[in-house]
FIVEXDREN-666960 format. One record per residue (C-alpha): x, y, z. Coordinates in pm, whole numbers, padded with zeros to 5 digits, always signed. Layout:
! FIVEXDREN-666960
XYZ
...
This chain:
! FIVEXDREN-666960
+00595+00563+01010
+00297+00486+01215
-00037+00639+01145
-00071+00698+01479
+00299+00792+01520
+00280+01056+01191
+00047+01306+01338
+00089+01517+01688
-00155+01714+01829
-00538+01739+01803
-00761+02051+01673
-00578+02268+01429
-00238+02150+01505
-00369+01752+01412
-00525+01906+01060
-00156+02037+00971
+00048+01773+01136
-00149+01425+01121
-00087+01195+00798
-00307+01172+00506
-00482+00875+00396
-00696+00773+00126
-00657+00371+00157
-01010+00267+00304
-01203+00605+00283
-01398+00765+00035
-01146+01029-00007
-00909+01135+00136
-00888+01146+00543
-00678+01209+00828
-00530+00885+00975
-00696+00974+01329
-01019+01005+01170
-00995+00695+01019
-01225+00409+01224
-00984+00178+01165
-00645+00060+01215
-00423+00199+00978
-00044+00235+00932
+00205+00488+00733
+00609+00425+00683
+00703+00768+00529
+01003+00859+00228
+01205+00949+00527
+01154+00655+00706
+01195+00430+00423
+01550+00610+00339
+01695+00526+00672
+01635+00164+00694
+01794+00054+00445
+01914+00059+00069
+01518+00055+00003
+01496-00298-00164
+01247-00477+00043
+00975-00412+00221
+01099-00602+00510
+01346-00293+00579
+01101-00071+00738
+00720-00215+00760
+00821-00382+01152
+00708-00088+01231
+00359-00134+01163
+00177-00349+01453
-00066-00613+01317
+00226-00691+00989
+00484-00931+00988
+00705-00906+00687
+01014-01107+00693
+01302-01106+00497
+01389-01453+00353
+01744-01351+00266
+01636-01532-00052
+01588-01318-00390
+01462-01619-00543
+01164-01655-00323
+00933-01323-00241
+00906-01204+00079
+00671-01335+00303
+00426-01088+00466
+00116-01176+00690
-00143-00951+00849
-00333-01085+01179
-00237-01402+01054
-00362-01385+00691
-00108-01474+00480
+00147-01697+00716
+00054-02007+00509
+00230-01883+00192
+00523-02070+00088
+00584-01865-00183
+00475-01520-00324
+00218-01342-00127
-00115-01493-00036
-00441-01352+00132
-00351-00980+00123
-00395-00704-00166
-00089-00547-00280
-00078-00184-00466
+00152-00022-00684
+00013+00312-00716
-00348+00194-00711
-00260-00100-00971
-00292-00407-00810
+00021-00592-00704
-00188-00896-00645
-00334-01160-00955
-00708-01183-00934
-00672-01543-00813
-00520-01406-00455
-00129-01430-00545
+00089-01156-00544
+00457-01054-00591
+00621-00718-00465
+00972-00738-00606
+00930-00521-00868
+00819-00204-00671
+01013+00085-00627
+01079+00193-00231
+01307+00477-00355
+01043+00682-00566
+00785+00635-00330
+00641+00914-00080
+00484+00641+00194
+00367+00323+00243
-00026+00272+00356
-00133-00033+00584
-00445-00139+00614
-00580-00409+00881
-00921-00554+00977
-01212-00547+00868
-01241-00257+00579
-00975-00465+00405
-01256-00636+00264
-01371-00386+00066
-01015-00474-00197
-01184-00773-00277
-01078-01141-00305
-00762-01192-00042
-00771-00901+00179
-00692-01021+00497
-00486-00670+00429
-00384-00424+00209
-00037-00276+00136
-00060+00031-00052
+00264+00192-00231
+00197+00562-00334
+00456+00750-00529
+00625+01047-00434
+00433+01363-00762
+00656+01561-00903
+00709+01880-00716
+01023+02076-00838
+01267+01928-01123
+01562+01816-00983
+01797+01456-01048
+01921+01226-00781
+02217+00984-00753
+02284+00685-00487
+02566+00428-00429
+02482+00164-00166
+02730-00073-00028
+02692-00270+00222
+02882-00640+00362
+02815-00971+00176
+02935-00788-00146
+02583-00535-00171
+02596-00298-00484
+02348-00088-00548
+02310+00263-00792
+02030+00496-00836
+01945+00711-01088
+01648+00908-01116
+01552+01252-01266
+01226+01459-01272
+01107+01773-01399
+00766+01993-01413
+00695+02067-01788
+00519+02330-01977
+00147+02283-02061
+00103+02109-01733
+00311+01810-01817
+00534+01631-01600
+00781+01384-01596
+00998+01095-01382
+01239+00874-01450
+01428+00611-01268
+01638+00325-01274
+01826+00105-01031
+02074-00219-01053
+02156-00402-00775
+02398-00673-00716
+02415-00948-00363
+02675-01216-00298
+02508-01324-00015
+02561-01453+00321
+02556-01832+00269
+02660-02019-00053
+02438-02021-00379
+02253-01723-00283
+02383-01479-00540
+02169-01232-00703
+02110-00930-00903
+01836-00669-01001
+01781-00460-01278
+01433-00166-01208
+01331+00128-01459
+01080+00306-01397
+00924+00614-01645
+00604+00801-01514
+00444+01087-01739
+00162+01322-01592
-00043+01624-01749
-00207+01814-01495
-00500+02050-01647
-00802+02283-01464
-01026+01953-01404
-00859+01664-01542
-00527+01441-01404
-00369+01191-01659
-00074+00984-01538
+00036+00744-01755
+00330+00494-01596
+00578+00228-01730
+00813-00003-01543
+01085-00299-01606
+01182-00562-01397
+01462-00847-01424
+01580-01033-01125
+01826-01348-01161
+01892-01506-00808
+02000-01831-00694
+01834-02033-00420
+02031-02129-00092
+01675-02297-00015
+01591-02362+00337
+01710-02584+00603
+01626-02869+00839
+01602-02873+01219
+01953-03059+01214
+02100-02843+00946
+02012-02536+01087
+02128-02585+01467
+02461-02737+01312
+02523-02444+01138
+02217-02180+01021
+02515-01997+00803
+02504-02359+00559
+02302-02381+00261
+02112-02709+00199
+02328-02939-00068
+01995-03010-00246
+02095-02606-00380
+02443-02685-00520
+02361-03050-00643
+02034-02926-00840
+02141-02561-00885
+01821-02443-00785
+01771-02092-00898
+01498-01856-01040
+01511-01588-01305
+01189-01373-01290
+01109-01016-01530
+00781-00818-01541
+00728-00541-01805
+00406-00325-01721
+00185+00001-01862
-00077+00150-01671
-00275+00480-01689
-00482+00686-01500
-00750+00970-01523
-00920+01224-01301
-01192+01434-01364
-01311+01700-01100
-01628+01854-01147
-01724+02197-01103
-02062+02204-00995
-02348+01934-00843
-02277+01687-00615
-02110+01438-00816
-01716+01583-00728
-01494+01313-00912
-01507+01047-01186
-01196+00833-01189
-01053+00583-01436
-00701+00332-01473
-00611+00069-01658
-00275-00148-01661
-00141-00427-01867
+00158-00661-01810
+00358-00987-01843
+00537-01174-01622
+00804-01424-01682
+00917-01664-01414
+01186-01940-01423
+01277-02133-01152
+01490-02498-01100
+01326-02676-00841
+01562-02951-00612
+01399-03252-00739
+01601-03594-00802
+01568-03795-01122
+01428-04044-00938
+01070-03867-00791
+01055-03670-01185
+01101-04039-01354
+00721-04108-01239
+00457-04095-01488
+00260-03854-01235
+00522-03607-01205
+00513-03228-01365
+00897-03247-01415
+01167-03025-01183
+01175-02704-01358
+00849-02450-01358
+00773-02213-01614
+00555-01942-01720
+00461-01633-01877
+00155-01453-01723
-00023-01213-01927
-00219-01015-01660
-00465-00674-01746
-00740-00512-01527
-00953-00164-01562
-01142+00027-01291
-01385+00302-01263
-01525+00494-01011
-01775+00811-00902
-01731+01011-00597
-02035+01278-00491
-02045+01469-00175
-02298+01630-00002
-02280+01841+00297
-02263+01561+00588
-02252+01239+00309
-01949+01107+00133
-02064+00852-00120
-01837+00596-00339
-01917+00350-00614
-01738+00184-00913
-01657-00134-01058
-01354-00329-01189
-01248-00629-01417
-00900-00844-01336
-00748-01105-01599
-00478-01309-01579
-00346-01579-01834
-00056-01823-01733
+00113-02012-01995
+00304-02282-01745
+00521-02507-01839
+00710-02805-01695
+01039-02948-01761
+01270-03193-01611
+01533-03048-01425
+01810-03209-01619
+01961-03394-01935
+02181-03721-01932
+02516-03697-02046
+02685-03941-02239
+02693-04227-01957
+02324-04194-01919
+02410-03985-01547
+02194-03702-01516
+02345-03338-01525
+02137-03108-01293
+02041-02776-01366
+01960-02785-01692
+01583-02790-01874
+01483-03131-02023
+01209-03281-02159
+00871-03105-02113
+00653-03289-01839
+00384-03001-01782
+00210-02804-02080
-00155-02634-01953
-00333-02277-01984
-00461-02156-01611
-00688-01870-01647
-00770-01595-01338
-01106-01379-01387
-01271-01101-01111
-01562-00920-01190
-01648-00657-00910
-01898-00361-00801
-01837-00143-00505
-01987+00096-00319
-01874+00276+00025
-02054+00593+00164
-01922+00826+00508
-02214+00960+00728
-02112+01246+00978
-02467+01202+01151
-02377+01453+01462
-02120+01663+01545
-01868+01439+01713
-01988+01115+01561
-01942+00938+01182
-02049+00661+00994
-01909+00418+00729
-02026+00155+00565
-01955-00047+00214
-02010-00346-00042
-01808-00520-00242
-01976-00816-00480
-01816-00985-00707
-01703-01330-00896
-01364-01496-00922
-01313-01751-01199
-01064-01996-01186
-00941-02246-01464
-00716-02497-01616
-00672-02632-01947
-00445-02954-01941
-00287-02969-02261
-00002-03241-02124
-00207-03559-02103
+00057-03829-02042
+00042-03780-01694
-00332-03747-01657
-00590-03459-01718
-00613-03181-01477
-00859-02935-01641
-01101-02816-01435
-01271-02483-01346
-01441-02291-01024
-01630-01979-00966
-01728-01839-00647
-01948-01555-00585
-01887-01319-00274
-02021-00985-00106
-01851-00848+00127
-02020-00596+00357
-01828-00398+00605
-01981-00116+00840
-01736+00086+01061
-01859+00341+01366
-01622+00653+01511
-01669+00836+01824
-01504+01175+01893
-01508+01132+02275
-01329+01438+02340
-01063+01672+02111
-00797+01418+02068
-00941+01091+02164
-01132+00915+01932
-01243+00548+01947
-01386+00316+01647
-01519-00015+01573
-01601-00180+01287
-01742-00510+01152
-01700-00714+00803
-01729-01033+00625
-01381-01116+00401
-01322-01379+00122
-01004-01539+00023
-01047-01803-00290
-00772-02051-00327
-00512-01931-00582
-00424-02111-00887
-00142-02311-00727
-00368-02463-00463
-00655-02625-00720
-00397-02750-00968
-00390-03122-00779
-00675-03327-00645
-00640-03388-00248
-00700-03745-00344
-00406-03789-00590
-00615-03902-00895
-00595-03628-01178
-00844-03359-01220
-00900-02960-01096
-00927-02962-00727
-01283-02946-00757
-01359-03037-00382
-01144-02691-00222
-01361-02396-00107
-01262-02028-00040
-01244-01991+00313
-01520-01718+00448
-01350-01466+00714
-01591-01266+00999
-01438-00956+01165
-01466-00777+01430
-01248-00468+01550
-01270-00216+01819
-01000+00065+01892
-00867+00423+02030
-00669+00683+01870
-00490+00939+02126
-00301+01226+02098
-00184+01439+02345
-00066+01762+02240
+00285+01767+02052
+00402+01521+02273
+00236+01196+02309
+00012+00980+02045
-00114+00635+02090
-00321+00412+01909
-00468+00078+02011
-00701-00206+01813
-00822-00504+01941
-00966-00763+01721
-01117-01065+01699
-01145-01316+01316
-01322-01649+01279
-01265-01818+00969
-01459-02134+00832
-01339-02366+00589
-00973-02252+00636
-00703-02359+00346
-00439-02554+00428
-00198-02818+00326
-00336-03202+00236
-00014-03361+00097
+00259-03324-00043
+00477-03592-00226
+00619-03645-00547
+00644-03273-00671
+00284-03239-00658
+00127-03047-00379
-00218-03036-00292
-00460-02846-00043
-00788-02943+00154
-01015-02712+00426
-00938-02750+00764
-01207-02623+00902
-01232-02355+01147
-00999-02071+01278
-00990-01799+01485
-00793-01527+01536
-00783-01265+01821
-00483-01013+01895
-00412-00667+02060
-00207-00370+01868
-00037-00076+02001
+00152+00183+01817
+00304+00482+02042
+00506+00765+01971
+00692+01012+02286
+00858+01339+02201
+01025+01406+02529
+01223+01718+02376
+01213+01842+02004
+01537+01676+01903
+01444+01350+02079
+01171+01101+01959
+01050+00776+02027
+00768+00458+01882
+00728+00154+01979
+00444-00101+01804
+00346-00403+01998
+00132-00719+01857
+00010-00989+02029
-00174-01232+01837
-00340-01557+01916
-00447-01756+01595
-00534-02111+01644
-00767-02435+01470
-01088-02494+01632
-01152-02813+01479
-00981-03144+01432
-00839-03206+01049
-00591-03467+00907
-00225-03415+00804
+00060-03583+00726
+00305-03777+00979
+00584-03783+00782
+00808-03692+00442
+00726-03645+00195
+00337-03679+00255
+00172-03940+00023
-00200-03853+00264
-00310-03755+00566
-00240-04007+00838
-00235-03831+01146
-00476-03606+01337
-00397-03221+01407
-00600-03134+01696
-00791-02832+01736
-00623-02570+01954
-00297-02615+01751
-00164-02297+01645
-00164-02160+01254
+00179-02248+01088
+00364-01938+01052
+00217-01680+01275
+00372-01634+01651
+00196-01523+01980
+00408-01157+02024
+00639-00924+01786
+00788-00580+01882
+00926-00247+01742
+01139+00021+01966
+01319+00292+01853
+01512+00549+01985
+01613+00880+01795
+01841+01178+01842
+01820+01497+01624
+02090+01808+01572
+02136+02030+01277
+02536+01993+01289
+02530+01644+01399
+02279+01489+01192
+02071+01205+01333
+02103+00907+01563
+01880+00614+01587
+01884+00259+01770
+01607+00022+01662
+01477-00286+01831
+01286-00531+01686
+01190-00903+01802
+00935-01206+01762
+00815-01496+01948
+00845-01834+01837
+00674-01943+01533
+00461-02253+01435
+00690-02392+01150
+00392-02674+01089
+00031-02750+01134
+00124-03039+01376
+00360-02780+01592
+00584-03011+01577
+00860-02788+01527
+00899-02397+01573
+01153-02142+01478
+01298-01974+01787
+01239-01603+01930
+01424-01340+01889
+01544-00990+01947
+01790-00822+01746
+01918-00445+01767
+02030-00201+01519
+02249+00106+01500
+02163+00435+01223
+02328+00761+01156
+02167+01014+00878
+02306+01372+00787
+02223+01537+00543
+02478+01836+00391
+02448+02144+00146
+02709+02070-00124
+02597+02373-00340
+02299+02610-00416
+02020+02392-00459
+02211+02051-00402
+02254+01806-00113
+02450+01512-00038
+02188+01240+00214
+02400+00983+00425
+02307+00694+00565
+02521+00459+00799
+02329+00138+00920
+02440-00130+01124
+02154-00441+01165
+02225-00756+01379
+02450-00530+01557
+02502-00880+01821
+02552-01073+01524
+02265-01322+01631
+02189-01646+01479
+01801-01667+01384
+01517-01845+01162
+01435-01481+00975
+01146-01666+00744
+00986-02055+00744
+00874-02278+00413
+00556-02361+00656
+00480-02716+00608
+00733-02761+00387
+00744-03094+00179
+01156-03151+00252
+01132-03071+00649
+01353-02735+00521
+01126-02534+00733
+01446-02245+00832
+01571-01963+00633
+01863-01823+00778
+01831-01451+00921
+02089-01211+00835
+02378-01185+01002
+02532-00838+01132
+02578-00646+00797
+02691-00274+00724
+02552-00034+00478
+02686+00275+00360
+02463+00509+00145
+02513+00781-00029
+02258+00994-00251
+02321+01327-00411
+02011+01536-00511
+02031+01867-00741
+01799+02089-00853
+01814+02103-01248
């Protein structure tokens, strides 16, 4: 749910009503107090749109955030925000994802969110603009996932089933201890035929979360598990896809292109409240994990049989750790912040060729060969922080903050035979960021805000020289962000809330794609960029069993200069000129939420959603787009007493409900021309979750 759509009324009725946010502030704050633009999906929210397994299911609602579903388990989904993040082909790029304040996101900019777990969690926090850049390195954004504490003990149970053969069960159980303790533990295993061919795949989550809660102190210690096997339908071409977008590519069968992915994590964290003084709060985590990733590329014999090439399977293990500490005093009008943290990550990646010869000397796809790719890349970020909150006069407030810090980036070629690529990069940044709020009468408040962001190139982008010859990509920058935000938060009673941000980002030295050919894939700057866009989230209570929100974004993100890209596939160089004025791959001029909702205590609830998007740049020439749409969906939720203390939730969805044909994700600038991933078709879900007090 909306920040702006959580809370209703101002005064007294906005302290008891409005949603609580800590992502951004000092501590913790009312969304409408927040200068900036900031957005909350809620547990119940995140129950009724779907069977809670990506993101994708319920963060339209958030203005400012697109996060589409690839309908792809072997590729993560791909989320932008204000256009920061739409070049990612893969994983998630230039935004900062957290898990419960441990960071979803490597230290070189790359994140994954697969492994998170929508059912235990109590809300989702978006942040966008400018005080995302006091995460770090790549935060054109932040996504925040915050889990529900234990409140009462009590188990739960869920079946999900839904059309294209979707199995899901829940488990979880949690309980209040003596001494203070607490505990939680879940699990979940899911299981997806698919909607086109070769796009199978299954998930296995546990999650085990023990707390003791004392006088002054707050330790939670967590642990989670992760496996995910999933084939890969992979994208399609223009011709494919208006042919029939239902198709997968044959590239998919012929190579058996799939991925098998598992992360095993421990974190901790501690609170200590003090009694007396100014100084209020001293806080402390730590987490440590690995991550395992497997994944068949569609590659022919033909392009891995040169010397150059790094082979048509990729594989890793990433060892990954990070700490954080932070102080917290408070004075009568002055909220002050400061802390530092430390981010390492380790990746052991390997490459193989994507298949052995059978006794003809044919090749048989699909299977791990000889090893073409052996090399150590290393991730480092060393930060310091500081953020303070200044109510200088009755009506008006203050923030400002600093982030400096340096991001290391290396690789140690230890596969020579196809030329040294060692290298290394660091880049210093400091990110200041200074926001302004203005109670202009009780209800209405406006903001604005200012910052400077930084988003280093990850790993994957400095692994091959723009030129071709081997070697670190020694000549690619980070690109440098400035940003500028002005907006209104309104609420009118019980009855009406609105929020609106405008925005404006200009970004020098922008990343983006140099070539592309013979499995190796390298990047260049582009120059400049700028971004401008308008955001509305609105909620309307007409009656108190009727409710309505709608979020609006219109966003306008183009080149301002000239650069050099390739005419054709694959891309050996840059041949052709992409003038400025051209609009960023993957980001779209307008995208819409509606929803409608009815509420009765016999009848449970009824909801129609609307959600659609504009066309989308599917490459940096705009030479081709993915089409707009508008789909509709149908809910019903009821929840029924089965027993003292026990209830039985239900949940009947129906998405697509005009079954229409769409491009839900693009590869942007993708190597192959496969630039479409097919959008769902209309699909059914039936869920069912018991919950009993213990």
């Amino acid at each position: 749910m909306l920040a702006a759509l959580a809370g209703l009324g101002a005064g007294p009725a906005a302290a008891q009503t409005e949603t609580i946010v800590v992502t951004g502030s000092v501590a913790e704050r009312l969304a409408f107090d927040a200068p900036y633009a900031i957005g909350v999906v809620g547990a119940e929210d995140l129950r009724q749109a779907g069977p809670m397994i990506n993101l994708s299911e319920a963060l339209s609602r958030v203005p400012g955030l697109v996060v589409a579903n690839r309908s792809n388990f072997a590729q993560d989904l791909q989320i932008s925000s204000r256009g920061f993040g739409a070049r990612a082909g893969f994983g998630v790029r230039g935004l900062r994802l957290l898990a419960d304040g441990i960071p979803a996101s490597g230290p070189d900019g790359q994140g994954q969110v697969s492994h998170i777990d929508l059912a235990g969690a109590e809300r989702i926090e978006v942040l966008r603009g400018p005080f995302s850049a006091l995460y770090g390195n790549s935060s054109g954004g932040v996504i925040s996932v915050l889990s529900a504490p234990v409140r009462r003990a009590e188990a739960e149970a869920g079946l999900d089933l839904g059309t294209y053969g979707l199995r899901q069960l829940r488990a979880a159980v949690q309980a209040p201890l003596a001494g203070g303790w607490e505990i939680r533990a879940s699990g979940s295993a899911m299981d997806w035929e698919g909607f086109r061919p070769h796009s199978e795949a299954e998930r296995r989550l546990g999650n085990l979360r023990v707390g003791w809660r004392g006088e002054s102190d707050t330790v939670i210690a967590s642990a989670s598990h992760y496996e995910q096997p999933a084939d890969d339908p992979l994208g399609l071409k223009r011709e494919q896809f208006d042919e029939d977008p239902r198709q997968t590519a044959p590239e998919a069968q012929t190579y058996d292109t799939r991925k098998r992915s598992r992360q095993d994590q421990l974190g901790v964290n501690w609170r200590h409240r003090f009694a007396d003084g100014a100084l209020r709060e001293f806080e402390a985590s730590a987490y440590a994990g690995r991550r395992s990733v497997t994944q068949w590329l569609a590659i022919a014999k033909g392009t891995q049989d040169n010397p150059r090439h790094g082979g048509g399977v990729a594989d890793f293990d990433r060892d990954y750790r990070g700490t954080q500490a932070q102080w917290r005093w408070a004075w009568e009008a002055l909220d002050l912040m400061a802390g530092a943290s430390l981010e390492d990550q380790r990746d052991d990646r390997r490459g193989y060729e994507n298949y052995v010869l059978d006794a003809d000397g044919n090749p048989v796809y699909g299977r791990i060969g000889t090893q073409r790719r052996d090399e150590i890349d290393r991730a480092r970020t060393r930060d310091v922080f500081t953020q303070a909150e200044w109510r200088f006069a009755p009506r008006w407030a203050a923030s400002a903050g600093l982030r400096a810090g340096r991001v290391t980036l290396s690789a140690d070629d230890r596969y020579l035979a196809n030329g040294d690529d060692s290298g290394d990069l660091s880049f210093g940044y400091a990110n200041p960021v200074i926001g302004l709020r203005w109670q202009a009468m009780p209800g209405l408040n406006l903001h604005a805000s200012a910052a400077r962001g930084f988003e280093a190139p990850t790993l994957g982008e400095l692994a091959y020289r723009a030129d071709g010859a081997s070697g670190f990509n020694e000549a690619l920058q980070p690109q440098k962000s400035r940003q500028l935000e002005v907006g209104a938060k309104w609420r009118a009673g019980e009855t009406l809330d609105l929020d609106v941000a405008l925005f404006e980002t200009l970004v020098d030295d922008e990343i983006g794609i140099a070539s592309n050919a013979g499995g190796r894939a390298s990047y260049q700057n582009v120059g400049r960029t700028l971004r401008r866009g308008a955001e509305l989230a609105a909620a309307w209570r007409p009656a108190p069993a009727w409710r309505t929100r709608w979020a609006l974004t219109l966003l306008d993100a183009r080149y301002r200069d000239d650069f050099r890209a390739c005419s054709g596939i694959p891309c050996p160089a840059p041949d052709v000129t992409v003038p400025a004025g051209n609009r960023i791959a993957g980001t779209q001029r307008a995208s819409a939420f509606a929803e409608a909702a009815w509420r009765s205590a016999a009848a449970g609830e009824w909801g129609v959603e609307w959600r659609a998007a504009g066309r989308t740049a599917a490459n940096d020439r705009n030479t081709d787009f993915a089409g707009a749409y508008a789909l509709a969906a149908l809910r019903w939720s009821h929840t029924l007493a089965v027993g003292e203390g026990r209830r039985l939730e239900l949940l009947l969805r129906v998405d697509n409900l005009f079954d229409r044909d769409y491009a839900g994700s693009l590869i942007v600038n993708d190597a192959n021309g496969r630039f479409f991933e097919t959008g769902a078709p209309r699909s059914a879900l039936l869920a069912l979750r018991w919950v009993g007090a213990l």
